[in-house]
C-alpha positions, 0 to 999 in steps of 0.5 A: 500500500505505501508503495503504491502512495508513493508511485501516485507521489512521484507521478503527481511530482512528474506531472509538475514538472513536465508542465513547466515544460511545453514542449512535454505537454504532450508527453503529460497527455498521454501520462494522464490518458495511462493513470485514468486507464489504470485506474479505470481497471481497479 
């Protein structure tokens, strides 16, 4: 369980950081799309 705390921890952290930069922001798209699928199967 805390490992999995974590795991959101660090992708929230990289979401952050990537919208700093735009020329990631596509990458931040399809990093969301994946967290929602993920979820989605839980």
């Amino acid at each position: 369980m805390n490992s999995t705390i974590k795991n959101i921890l660090v992708v929230v952290f990289d979401l952050n950081e990537i919208e700093k930069y735009s020329r990631k922001s596509l990458t931040m798209v399809i990093v969301k799309r994946i967290i929602l699928i993920v979820l989605g199967k839980r």
